[in-house]
N, C-alpha and C positions, 0 to 999 in steps of 0.2 A: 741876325742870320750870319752865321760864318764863310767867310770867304776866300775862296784860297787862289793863293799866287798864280801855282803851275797848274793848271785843268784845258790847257789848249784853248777851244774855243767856249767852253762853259765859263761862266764865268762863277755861276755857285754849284755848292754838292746837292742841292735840293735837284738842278737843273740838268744837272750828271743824272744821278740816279733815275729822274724820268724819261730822260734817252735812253738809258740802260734798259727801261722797263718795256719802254717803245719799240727801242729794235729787237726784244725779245715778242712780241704779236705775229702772229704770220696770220692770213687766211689759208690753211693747213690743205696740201694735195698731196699724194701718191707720192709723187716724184719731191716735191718739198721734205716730205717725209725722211727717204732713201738719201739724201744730201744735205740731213743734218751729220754731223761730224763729234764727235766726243769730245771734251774737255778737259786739263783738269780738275774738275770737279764737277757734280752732280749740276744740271742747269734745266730749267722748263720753258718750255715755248707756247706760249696762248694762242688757241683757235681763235682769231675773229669772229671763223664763220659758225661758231655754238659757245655762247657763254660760260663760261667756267670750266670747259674743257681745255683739259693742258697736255702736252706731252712730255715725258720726263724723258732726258739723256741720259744713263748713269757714264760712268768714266770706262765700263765694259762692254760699251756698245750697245748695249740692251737697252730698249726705250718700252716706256708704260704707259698707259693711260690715267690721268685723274683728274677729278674732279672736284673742283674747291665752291662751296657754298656755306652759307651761312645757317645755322640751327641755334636758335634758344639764344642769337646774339652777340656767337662765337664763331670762329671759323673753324670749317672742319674739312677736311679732305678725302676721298676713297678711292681707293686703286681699283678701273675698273676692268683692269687688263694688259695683257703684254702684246707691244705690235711685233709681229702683223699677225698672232694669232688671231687678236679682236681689232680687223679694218675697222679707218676713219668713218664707213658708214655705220659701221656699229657702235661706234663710241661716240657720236653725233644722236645714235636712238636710246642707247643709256640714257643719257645726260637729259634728252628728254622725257624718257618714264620718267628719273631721278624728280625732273623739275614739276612731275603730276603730283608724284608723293607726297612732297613740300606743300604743295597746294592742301591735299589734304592732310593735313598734320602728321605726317610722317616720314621719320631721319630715316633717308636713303642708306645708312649704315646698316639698319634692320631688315632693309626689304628682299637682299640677297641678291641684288642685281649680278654682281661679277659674276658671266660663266662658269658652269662649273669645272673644275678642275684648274683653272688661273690660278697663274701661282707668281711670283713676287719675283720680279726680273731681276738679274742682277745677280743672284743669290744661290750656293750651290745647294741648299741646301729645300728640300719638299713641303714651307710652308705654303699653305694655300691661305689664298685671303677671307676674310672674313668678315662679316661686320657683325657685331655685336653691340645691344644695347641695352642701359640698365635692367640690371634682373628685378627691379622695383617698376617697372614701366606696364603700367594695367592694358599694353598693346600685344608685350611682347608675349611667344608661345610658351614661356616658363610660368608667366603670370597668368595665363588660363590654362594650364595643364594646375598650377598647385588652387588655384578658385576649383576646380572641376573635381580633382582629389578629396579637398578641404569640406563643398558645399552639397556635393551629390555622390561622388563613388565610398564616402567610410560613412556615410548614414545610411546608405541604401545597398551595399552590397557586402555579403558575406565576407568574403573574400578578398581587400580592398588590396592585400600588396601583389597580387596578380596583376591587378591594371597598373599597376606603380610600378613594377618591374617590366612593361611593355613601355610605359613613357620612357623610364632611365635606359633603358636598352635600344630601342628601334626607334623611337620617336626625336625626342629632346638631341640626345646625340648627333641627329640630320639635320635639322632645324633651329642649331642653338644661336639664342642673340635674334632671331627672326621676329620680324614684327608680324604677329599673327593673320592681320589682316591682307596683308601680302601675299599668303601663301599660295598658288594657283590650284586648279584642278590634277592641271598636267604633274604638279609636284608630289601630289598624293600619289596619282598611279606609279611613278616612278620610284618613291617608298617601298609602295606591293609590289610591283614588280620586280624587288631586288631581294624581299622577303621570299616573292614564289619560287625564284632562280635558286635558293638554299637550298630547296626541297622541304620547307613545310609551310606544306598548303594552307595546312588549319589552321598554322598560326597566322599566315595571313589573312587569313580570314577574320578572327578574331580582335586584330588589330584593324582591322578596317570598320569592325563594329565599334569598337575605342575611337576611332576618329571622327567617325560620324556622331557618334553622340557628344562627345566634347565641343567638336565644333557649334552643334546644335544649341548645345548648353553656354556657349559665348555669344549667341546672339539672343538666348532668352535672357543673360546677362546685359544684354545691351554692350558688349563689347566688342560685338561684330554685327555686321552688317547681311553676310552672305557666307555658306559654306564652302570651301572648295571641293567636298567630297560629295560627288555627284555620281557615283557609280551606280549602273546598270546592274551588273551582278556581280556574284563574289569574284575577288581575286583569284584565290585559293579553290574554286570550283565548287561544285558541287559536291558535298560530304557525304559518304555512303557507310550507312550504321555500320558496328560492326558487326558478325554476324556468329564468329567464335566461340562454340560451346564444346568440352571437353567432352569425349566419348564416356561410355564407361566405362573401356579398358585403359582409356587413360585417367580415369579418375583411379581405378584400380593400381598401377601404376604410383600415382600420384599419393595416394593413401599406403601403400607399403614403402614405400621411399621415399616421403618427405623430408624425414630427419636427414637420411642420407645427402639428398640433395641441397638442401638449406645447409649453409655455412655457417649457420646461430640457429640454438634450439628457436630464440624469439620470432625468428622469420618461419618457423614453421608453426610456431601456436596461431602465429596473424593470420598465415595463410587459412590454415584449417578453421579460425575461426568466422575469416569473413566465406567460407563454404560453408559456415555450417548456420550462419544469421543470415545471410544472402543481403546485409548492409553495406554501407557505401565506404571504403577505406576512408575519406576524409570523415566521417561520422566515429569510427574507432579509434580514431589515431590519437584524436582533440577528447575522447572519452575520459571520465573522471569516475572514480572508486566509487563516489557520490552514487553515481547513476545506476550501479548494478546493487541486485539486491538476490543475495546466494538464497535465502530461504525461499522468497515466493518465485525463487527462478526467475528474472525480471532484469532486462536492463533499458531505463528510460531516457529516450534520447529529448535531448529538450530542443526547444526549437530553433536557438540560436547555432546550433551544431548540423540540423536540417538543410538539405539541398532547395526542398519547396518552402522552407519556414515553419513548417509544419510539424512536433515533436510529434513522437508514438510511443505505446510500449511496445520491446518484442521480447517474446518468448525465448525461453536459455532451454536446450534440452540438456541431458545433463551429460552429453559430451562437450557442451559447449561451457556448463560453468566448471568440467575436470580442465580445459585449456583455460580457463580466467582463473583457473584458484593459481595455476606452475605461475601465469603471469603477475601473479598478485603478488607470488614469493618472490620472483623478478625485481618485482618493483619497488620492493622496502618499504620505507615510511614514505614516500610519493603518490602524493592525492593521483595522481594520474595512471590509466592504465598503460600507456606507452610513454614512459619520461624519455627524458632527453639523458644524454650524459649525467649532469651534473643532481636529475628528477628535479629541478624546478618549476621545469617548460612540460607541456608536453610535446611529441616529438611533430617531427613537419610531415605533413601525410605522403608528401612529394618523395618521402623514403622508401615507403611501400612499394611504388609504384618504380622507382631505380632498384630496390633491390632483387624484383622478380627481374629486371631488365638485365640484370648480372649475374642472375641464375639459370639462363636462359640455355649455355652449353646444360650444364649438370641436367636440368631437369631433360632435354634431347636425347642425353644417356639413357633416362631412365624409361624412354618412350614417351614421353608429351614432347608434340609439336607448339610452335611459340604460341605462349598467351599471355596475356596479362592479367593483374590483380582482378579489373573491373569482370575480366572475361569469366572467374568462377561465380559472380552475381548472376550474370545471366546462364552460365549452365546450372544454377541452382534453378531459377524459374522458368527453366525449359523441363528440369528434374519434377518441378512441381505438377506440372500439366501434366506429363505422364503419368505421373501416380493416382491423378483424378484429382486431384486439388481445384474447387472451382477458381474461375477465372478473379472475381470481385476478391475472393478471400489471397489469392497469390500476388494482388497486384498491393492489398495491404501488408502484407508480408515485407515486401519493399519501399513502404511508402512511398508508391508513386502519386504525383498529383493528379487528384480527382473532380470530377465539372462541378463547376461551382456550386449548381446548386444541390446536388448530391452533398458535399463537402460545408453548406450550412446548414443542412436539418437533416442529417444522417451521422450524429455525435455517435453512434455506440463504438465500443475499443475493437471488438472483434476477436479480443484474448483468447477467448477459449480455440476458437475456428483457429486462429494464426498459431498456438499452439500444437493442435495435432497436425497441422501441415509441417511446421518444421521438425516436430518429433520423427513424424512418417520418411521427413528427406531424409533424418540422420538416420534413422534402421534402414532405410535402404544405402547408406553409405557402409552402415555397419555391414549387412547383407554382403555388398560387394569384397568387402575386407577379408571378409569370413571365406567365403567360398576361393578365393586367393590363399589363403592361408591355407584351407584345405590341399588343396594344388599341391602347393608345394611340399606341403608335407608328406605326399602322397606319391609324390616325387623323389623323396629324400635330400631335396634341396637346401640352401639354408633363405631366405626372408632375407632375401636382396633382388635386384635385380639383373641379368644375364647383359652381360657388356662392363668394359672398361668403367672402371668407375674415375671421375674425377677429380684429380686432386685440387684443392681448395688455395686461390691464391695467396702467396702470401706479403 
C-alpha cells in the first residue's frame, strides 16, 4: 500500500479517499439541499436516508437526481430528475418503485420512471431523458410489437402495413426503450388522449383496438402478465356511418364533367368505374389483367383481394369493360390494372381515396358537394333499391358478408341476377346522361357546366 508523506492527518490514499467518500453522505433535507454550493467541478452527494439516491451539483448550479444500482453485475445510473422540479419526497418514491422493478427482474432504465418532460440539467439544450433498453430484450415494447407483427397481424390480416404504420407512428415513438410490462393504464389513455386532441377520432379509435389486442397477445405469449388497456369505451367515441349518397343531379353533374373535373383521364375511368361495379377501391386498385375477362364480361375478385375473404364474380356491363379496355391501353405491358409509375407494383389504393380528397374544389364547381370514393358504393346501392333490385341480390352485388349459415349451403354465384342489376344501374346512369344532354342541347349550350371552371394545379 503506498504511502504518502504530505496528507495531513491521513496517513494513506486508501484513508483519504474514504473520508472523501464519507463527508460526501448527508441524510438529505430541504434546507441541506438549498446550501449545497457548486464546485469546480461536477460532485454528488449520497442520501443516507434512500439508498442509491444521489444528488448531482453541476458547476451551473443546477442539481439532479440519480440513481446508481446494480443490473446484470454492472453499475448503472439514471437521472430521475432536476430539483426542485422532482422534490426529495419524490425522488425518495422513484428510487423506491426503481427498487420493486429490480425485484422483479426489471432494469429501471426501461420502466420510464423520470417524469415526463424532465430534461437533463445543466444543459441548454431540449434533450429529455430516456431509458432505453436492448432492442433484443423479449420485455421490451419493440420486442412485442415485432413477435405481434411477426406471429398474428401478417398471417391473419389483409392489410398488415396499416397496423405497422400505427406502431411506427403513434405507438413505438411514445414508448421507445419501455419495458413492456411497465406500462400503466394511465399511459395508454394519455396516448388517446393526445391522438383524440388532433382531431381524428377514428384513428383513435383504431389504435386503441391495436393495443388492446397486442397487449392481449403478450400475455397469451407469456410475456405479460396483465394488460394496461382497460378501457371502458372508445376514445375516439362513438363512430356514426356515413350516410352520403349523391343525388341525381349530382350524379348528373358528375357524369357530364368528370373529365373536366379529374386532373388525369385515369382518375376519371376509376372514378366512373367503381360507380358503375359498386366495388370497394382497395379491390380495384390491387386488381390484375388476370381477373377480368373482356368476352364473358366478368371480372373475378379472388379472395385475397376481399374485404370479407371471400372472392366473387361481378358482372362488367359494357360501359364498364369500354372504361377497362382506355385503362388497359394505359397500362402497357403491366399485369396490373392500376400500375404504379414504374407498372411493377400495383398502385397503393390509399391514392384513390387522396385523389378525390384533391378534387374536391373542382368537383364543388361542378355542383357535387364533398364525397368520397367509398361514397359512390353506397349511392350505387341506394341506386339499386330504387330501381327494385331485391335486397339478397344488391347486397351480392357488393359482396357484403352473409350469416354464416346462409354462406355454407347457399354456394350459387347469382351471375345472372347480379348482372341485370348492374346493367339496369348503368342505363339508368345512361338515362340520366341522355336527358342532360338533351338539355342542353336544347338550350344551345355547350356540355360543360355553368360556373368558373378550375384551373388545375400545377
Amino acid at each position: 500500500m503506498a504511502t504518502v508523506t504530505v496528507l495531513g492527518k491521513f496517513e494513506t490514499v486508501r484513508e483519504r479517499a474514504r473520508a472523501l467518500r464519507e463527508s460526501s453522505k448527508h441524510r438529505l433535507t430541504a434546507s441541506a439541499i438549498e446550501s449545497f454550493k457548486p464546485g469546480p467541478r461536477r460532485y454528488e452527494i449520497t442520501d443516507l436516508g434512500c439508498a442509491g439516491l444521489q444528488l448531482r451539483i453541476e458547476t451551473t448550479r443546477a442539481k439532479s437526481w440519480i440513481f446508481r444500482y446494480y443490473w446484470q453485475h454492472r453499475r448503472q445510473r439514471i437521472v430521475l430528475g432536476a430539483w426542485p422540479d422532482v422534490g426529495l419526497a419524490q425522488a425518495r418514491e422513484l428510487v423506491t418503485a426503481a427498487r420493486i422493478l429490480l425485484k422483479r427482474g426489471i432494469d429501471p432504465r426501461t420502466a420510464g420512471l423520470a417524469p415526463q418532460g424532465t430534461r437533463r440539467p445543466g444543459r441548454a439544450s431540449t434533450e429529455v431523458v430516456a431509458f432505453r433498453g436492448p432492442p433484443t430484450d423479449e420485455h421490451s415494447i419493440e420486442f412485442l410489437a415485432s413477435e405481434y407483427m411477426t406471429r398474428h397481424v401478417i398471417p391473419h390480416r389483409k392489410r398488415p402495413e396499416q397496423v405497422q404504420r400505427m406502431l411506427d407512428r403513434e405507438i413505438l415513438p411514445k414508448w421507445r426503450g419501455r419495458d413492456a410490462r411497465t406500462i400503466k393504464p394511465r399511459e395508454v389513455i394519455e396516448l388517446l388522449d393526445g391522438i383524440v386532441a388532433r382531431g381524428v377520432k377514428v384513428q383513435a379509435n383504431r389504435i386503441a383496438g391495436v393495443l388492446g389486442q397486442m397487449f392481449r397477445f403478450g400475455i397469451h405469449r407469456a410475456l405479460l402478465e396483465t394488460t394496461p388497456v382497460q378501457l371502458l369505451y372508445r376514445p375516439g367515441g362513438r363512430e356514426k356511418p356515413r350516410r352520403r349518397v349523391l343525388s341525381d343531379e349530382e350524379l348528373t353533374a358528375f357524369l357530364l364533367n368528370r373529365k373536366l373535373a379529374c386532373r388525369f383521364e385515369r382518375s376519371s375511368r376509376v372514378l366512373m368505374l367503381l360507380l358503375l361495379t359498386l366495388q370497394r377501391r382497395g379491390e380495384l386498385a390491387v386488381a390484375e389483367w388476370r381477373e377480368i375477362n373482356f368476352e364473358k364480361a366478368t371480372w373475378t375478385i379472388p379472395d385475397e383481394h376481399t374485404k370479407t375473404g371471400q372472392g366473387h364474380i361481378v358482372p362488367l356491363s359494357t360501359w364498364a369493360l369500354e372504361e377497362l379496355k382506355e385503362l388497359k391501353r394505359a397500362a402497357g405491358n403491366s399485369r396490373f390494372v392500376l400500375p404504379n409509375e414504374d407498372g411493377t407494383a400495383a398502385d397503393d389504393p390509399k391514392y384513390i381515396t387522396r385523389s378525390v380528397a384533391r378534387l374536391q374544389r373542382r368537383f364543388r364547381a361542378i355542383g357535387l358537394e364533398k364525397f368520397t370514393a367509398h361514397d359512390l358504393r353506397r349511392t350505387g346501392r341506394t341506386g339499386l333499391a330504387r330501381l327494385g333490385v331485391a335486397t339478397e341480390i344488391a347486397e351480392r352485388v357488393l359482396n357484403h358478408a352473409r350469416d354464416r349459415i346462409e354462406g355454407t349451403y347457399d354456394l350459387y354465384n347469382y351471375l345472372d341476377e347480379k348482372r341485370s342489376a348492374l346493367d339496369n344501374w348503368a342505363a339508368h346512369l345512361k338515362t340520366l346522361l341522355r336527358a342532360a344532354a338533351s338539355r342542353v342541347a336544347s338550350d344551345s349550350a355547350p356540355l360543360q357546366h355553368v360556373g368558373p371552371v378550375v384551373p388545375p394545379r400545377r
